[in-house]
C-alpha positions as MATLAB code, in Angstrom:
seq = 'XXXXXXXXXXXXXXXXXXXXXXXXXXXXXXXXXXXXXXXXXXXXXXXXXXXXXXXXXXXXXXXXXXXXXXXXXXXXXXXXXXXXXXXXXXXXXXXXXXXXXXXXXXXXXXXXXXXXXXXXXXXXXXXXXXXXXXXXXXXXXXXXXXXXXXXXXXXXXXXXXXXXXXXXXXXXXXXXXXXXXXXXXXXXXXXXXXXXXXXXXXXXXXXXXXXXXXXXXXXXXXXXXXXXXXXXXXXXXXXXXXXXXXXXXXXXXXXXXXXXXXXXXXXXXXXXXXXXXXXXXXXXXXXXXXXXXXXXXXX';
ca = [
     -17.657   22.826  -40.191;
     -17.747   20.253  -37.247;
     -15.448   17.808  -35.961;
     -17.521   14.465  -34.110;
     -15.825   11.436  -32.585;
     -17.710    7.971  -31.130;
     -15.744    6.561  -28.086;
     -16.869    4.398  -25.850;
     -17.803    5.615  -22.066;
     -17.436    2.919  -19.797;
     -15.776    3.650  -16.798;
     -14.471    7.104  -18.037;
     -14.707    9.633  -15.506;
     -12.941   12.425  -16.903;
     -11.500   13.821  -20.539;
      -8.923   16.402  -22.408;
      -8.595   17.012  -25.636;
      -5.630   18.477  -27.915;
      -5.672   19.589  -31.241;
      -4.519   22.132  -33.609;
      -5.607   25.564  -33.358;
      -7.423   26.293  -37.276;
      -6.310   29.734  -36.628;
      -2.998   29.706  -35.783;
      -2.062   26.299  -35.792;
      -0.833   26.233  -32.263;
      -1.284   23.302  -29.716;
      -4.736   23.694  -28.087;
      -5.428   21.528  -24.869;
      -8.552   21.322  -23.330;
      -9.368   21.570  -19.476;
     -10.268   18.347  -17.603;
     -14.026   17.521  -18.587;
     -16.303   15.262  -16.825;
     -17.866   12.590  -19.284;
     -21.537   12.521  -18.089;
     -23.824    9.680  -17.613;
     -26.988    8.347  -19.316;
     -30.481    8.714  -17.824;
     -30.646    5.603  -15.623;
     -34.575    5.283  -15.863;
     -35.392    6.131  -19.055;
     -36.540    3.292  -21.358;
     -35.193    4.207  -25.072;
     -31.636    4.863  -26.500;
     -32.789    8.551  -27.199;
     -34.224    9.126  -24.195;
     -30.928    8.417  -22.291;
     -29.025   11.082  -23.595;
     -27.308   12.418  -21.151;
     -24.764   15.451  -22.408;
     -21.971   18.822  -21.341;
     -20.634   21.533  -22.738;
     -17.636   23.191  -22.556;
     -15.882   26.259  -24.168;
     -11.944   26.714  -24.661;
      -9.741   29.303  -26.227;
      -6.316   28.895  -28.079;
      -3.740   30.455  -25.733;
      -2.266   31.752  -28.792;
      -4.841   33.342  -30.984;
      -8.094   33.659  -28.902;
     -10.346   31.399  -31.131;
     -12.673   29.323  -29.298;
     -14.175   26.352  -29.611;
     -17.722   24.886  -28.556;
     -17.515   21.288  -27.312;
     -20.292   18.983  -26.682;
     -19.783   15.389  -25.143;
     -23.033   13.404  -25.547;
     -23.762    9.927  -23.828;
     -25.834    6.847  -24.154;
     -26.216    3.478  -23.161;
     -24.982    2.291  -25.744;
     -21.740    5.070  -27.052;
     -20.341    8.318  -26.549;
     -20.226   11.352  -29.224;
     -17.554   14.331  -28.727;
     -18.419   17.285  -31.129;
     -16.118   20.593  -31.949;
     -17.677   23.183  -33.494;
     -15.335   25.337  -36.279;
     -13.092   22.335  -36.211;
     -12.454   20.117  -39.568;
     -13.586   16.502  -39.840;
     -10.365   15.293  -40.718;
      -8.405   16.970  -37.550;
      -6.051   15.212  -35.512;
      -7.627   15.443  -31.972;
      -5.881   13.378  -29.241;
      -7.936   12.073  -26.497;
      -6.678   11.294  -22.974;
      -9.237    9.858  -20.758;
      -9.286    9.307  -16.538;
     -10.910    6.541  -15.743;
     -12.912    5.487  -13.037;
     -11.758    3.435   -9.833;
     -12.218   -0.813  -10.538;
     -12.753   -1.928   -7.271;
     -11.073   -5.498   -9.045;
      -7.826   -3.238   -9.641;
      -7.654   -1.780   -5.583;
      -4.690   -2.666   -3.458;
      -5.192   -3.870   -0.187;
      -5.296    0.008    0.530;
      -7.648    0.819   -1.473;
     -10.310   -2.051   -0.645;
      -9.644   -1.051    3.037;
     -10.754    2.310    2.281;
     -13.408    0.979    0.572;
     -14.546   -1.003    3.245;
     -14.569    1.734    5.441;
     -16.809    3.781    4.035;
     -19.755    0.411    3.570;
     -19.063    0.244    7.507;
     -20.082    4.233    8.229;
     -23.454    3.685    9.384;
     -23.104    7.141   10.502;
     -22.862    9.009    7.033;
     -25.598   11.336    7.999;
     -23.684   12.493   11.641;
     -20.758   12.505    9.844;
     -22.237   15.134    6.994;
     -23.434   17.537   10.224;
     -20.227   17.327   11.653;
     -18.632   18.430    8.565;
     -20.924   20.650    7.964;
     -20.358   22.101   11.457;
     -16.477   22.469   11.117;
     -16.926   24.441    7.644;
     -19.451   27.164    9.469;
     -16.605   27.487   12.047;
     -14.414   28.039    9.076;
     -16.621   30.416    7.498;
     -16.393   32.534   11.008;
     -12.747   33.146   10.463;
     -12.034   36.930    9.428;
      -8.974   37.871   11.010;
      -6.939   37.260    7.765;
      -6.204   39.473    4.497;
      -8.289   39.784    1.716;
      -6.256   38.020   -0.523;
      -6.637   35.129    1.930;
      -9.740   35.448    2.990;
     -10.735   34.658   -0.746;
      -8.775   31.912   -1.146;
     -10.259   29.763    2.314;
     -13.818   30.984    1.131;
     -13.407   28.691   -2.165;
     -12.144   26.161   -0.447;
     -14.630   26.170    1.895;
     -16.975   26.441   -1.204;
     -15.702   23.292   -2.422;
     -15.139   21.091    1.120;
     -19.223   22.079    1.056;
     -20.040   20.204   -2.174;
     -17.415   17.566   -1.051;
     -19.791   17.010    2.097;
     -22.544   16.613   -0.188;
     -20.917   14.444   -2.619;
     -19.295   11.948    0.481;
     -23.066   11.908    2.294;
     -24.410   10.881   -1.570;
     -21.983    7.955   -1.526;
     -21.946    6.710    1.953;
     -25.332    6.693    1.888;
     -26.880    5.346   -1.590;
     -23.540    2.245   -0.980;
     -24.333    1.449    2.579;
     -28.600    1.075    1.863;
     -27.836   -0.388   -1.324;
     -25.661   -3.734    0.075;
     -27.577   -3.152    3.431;
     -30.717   -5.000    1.696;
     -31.274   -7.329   -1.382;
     -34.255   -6.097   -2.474;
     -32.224   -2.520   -3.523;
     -29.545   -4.479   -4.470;
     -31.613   -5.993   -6.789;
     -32.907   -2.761   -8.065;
     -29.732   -1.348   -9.007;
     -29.161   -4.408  -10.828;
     -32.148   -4.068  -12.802;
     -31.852   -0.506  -13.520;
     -28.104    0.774  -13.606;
     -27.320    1.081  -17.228;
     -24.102   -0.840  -17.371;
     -26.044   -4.187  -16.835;
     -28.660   -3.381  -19.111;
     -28.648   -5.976  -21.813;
     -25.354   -8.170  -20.436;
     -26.198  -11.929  -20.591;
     -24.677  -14.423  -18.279;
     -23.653  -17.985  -19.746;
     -25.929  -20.886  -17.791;
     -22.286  -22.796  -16.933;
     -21.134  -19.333  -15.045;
     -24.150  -18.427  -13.136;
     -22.859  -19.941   -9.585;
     -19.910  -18.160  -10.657;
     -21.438  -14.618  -11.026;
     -23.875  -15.033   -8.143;
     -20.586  -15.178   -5.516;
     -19.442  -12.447   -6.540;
     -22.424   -9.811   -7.227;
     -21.550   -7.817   -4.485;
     -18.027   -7.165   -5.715;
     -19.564   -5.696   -8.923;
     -22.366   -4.016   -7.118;
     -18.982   -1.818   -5.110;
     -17.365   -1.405   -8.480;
     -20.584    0.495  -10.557;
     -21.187    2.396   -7.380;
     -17.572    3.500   -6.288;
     -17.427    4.676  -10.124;
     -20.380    6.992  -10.134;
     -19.671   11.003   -9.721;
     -22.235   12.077   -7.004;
     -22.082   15.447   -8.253;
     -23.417   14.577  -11.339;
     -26.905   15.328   -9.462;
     -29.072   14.950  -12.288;
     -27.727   11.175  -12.551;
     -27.702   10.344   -8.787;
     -31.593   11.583   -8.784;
     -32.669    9.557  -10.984;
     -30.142    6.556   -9.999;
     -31.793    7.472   -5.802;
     -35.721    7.468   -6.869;
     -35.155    3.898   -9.354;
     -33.419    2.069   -7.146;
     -34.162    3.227   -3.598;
     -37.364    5.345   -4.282;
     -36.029    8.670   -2.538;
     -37.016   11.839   -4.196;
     -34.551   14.687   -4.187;
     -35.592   17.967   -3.133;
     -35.675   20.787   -5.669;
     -32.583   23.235   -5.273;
     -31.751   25.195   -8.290;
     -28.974   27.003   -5.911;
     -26.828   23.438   -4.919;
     -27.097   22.612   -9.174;
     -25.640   25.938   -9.655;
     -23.176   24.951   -6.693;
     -21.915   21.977   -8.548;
     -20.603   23.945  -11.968;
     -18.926   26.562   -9.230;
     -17.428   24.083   -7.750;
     -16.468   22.576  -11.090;
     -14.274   25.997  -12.015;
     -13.313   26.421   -8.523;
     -11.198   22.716   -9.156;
     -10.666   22.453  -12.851;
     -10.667   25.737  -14.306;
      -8.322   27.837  -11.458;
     -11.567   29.580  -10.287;
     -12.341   30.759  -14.161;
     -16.121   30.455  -15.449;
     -16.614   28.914  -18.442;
     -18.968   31.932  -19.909;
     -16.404   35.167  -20.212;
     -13.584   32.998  -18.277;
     -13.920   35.762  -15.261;
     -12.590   35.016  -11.950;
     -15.254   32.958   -9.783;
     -16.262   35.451   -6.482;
     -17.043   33.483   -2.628;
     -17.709   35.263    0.245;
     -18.774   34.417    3.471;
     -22.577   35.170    2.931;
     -22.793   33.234   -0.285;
     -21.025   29.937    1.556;
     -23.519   30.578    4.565;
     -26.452   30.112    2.569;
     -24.883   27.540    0.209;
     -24.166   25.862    3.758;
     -27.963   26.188    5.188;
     -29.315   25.310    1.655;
     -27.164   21.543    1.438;
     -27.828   20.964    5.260;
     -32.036   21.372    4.434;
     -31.311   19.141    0.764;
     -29.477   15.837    2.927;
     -31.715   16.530    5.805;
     -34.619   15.589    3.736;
     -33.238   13.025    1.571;
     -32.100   11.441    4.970;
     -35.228   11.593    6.530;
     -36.418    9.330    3.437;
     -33.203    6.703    3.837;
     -33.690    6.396    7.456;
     -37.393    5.349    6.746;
     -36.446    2.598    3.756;
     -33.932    1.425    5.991;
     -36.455    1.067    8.651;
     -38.844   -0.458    6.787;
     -36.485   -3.328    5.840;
     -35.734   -4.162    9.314;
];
């Protein structure tokens, strides 16, 4: 017994689901769940499968359910395990930012960060301030616990910001990556521009350049590997440790500091956020070293 839906991804950051509990037949409501995204280079429909997994419990009753939200090019597929074809499952979905849609505000901000030609002194600094944060011990333990994981998280925020800044700012910086991320970001794949509305689109191919790549989630680090080495032809280091990172992280902020395998509490301490520090600082530093050099290159 399965439950599937087909939805459409585009521009959908985030999800929850509610539905009634088979058990029970209490209100079940799902945490927030990212929507991932397709494999950017591969070259079939199959092959771009990109999908998560999440597990949830009726507050009620204790029965859990198994859900699996699978992505394409071309659709998206949500599947509940134990859950009847013909339930009633709301969907609410967050969507991601249209630069088209920012206030003046917002394109100001945006504009601020394709300006930061610093991104990489800016990710040391930060860096730098959370060790100094790390230091602090002089508070209870009750505390303590609760600056370590946010600490935890401001690390994989560095990470995620230094992603950005940088793939946006080398990206508009020269045409020839701008034209890779044309050719390979899966949104454009297969759109067809009208002859009498080419001038049209060509003015304004920058503007939908900022929108794709203000939408992406650069901690969806299998995606922004793959989107890096097609379009700018950096290779990530491996780090098993910062993937793990990312799904911390991802309970630390969605699921009140719950794991998603026996819904125990998530532990930080200093030690683990020093060498989750020293681990992202060696990942950028490499990856930086690379953007440097295609930046020099074109110049």
């Amino acid at each position: 017994m399965s439950y599937y839906h087909d939805f459409d991804p585009s521009s959908l950051s985030s999800i929850v689901l509610k539905f009634r509990c088979i058990e029970c037949g209490k209100r079940v409501v799902s945490d927030e769940m990212d929507v991932p995204y397709p494999d950017c280079s591969s070259e079939t429909i199959g092959d771009s499968r990109n999908s998560s997994s999440d597990y949830i419990y009726c507050g009620h009753c204790d029965k859990g359910y198994t859900i699996e939200i699978g992505v394409t090019y071309v659709g998206g597929r949500i599947d509940i395990e134990d859950l009847e074809e013909s339930a009633n499952v709301e969907f609410t979905g967050q969507y991601g930012l249209d630069f088209n849609d920012y206030g003046d505000f917002d394109k100001a901000e945006f504009e601020a960060i394709i300006a930061n030609k610093d991104f990489y002194k800016n990710f040391t600094r930060g860096i730098s301030d959370l060790r100094e944060l790390n230091s602090i011990n002089t508070i209870n333990t009750s505390a303590r616990q609760a600056l370590s994981k946010q600490i935890y998280i401001g690390t994989i925020t560095c990470l995620e910001t230094y992603l950005a800044d940088a793939f946006i700012n080398t990206v508009l910086d020269q045409e020839k990556y701008l034209r890779d991320f044309f050719k390979t970001f899966p949104i454009f794949k297969g759109q067809t521009i009208e002859i009498s509305n080419i001038f049209g689109y060509v003015d304004k191919v920058k503007d939908e350049a900022k929108k794709e790549m203000r939408k992406v989630l650069y901690h969806n680090l299998p995606f922004v590997t793959k989107m890096y080495k097609v379009v700018l032809d950096v290779t990530f280091p491996l780090s098993s440790l910062i993937h793990r990172a990312v799904k911390t992280r991802h309970d630390l902020v969605h699921r009140n500091g719950k794991n998603i395998e026996d819904n125990a509490e998530v532990y930080v301490d200093a030690e683990i956020i020093t060498e989750l520090l020293t681990e992202i600082e060696s990942f950028v530093g490499e990856i930086n070293t690379q953007v440097f050099a295609k930046a020099w290159e074109m110049h």
